[in-house]
N, C-alpha and C positions, 0 to 999 in steps of 0.2 A: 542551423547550429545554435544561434543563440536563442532560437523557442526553448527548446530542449534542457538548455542552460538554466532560462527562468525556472520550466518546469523542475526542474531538480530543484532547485531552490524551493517552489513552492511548497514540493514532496515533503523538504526537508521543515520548513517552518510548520507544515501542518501536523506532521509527525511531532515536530518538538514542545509545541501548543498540547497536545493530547497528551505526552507524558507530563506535563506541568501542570496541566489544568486535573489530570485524573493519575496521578501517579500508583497510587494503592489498586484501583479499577486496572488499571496496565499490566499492574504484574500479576495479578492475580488470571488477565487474559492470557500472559506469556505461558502461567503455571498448567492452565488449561489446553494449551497450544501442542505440551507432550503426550496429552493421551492419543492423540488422532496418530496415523499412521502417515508414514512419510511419503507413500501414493496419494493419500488425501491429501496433503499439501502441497504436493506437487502439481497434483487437479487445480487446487484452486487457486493456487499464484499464475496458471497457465489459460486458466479463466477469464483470471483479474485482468491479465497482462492484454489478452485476447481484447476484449472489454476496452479495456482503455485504450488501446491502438485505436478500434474502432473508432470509438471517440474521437479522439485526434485525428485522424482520418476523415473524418464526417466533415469536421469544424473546418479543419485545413484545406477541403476543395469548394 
């Protein structure tokens, strides 16, 4: 429980680093974010999610 913990933490300082460091670059990504369809995004958060399990998965045994 407390990997999990850091990781959120990390998530959250890396995400907040990127809108700081490229704030204009962000929203213009967010603006771009509505033309794709909400199956496409769904794909690829379930990808990502996929993906990173993995990862952690990997590292962890």
């Amino acid at each position: 429980m407390n990997e999990l913990i850091i990781a959120f933490g990390l998530f959250l300082f890396i995400e907040g680093i990127l809108y700081a460091i490229f704030p204009s670059k962000m929203k213009n990504m967010l603006k771009k974010i509505e033309m794709f369809k909400i199956s496409q995004i769904r794909f690829s958060g379930l990808t990502f999610a996929i993906i990173g399990f993995v990862i952690v998965w990997y590292f962890k045994t």
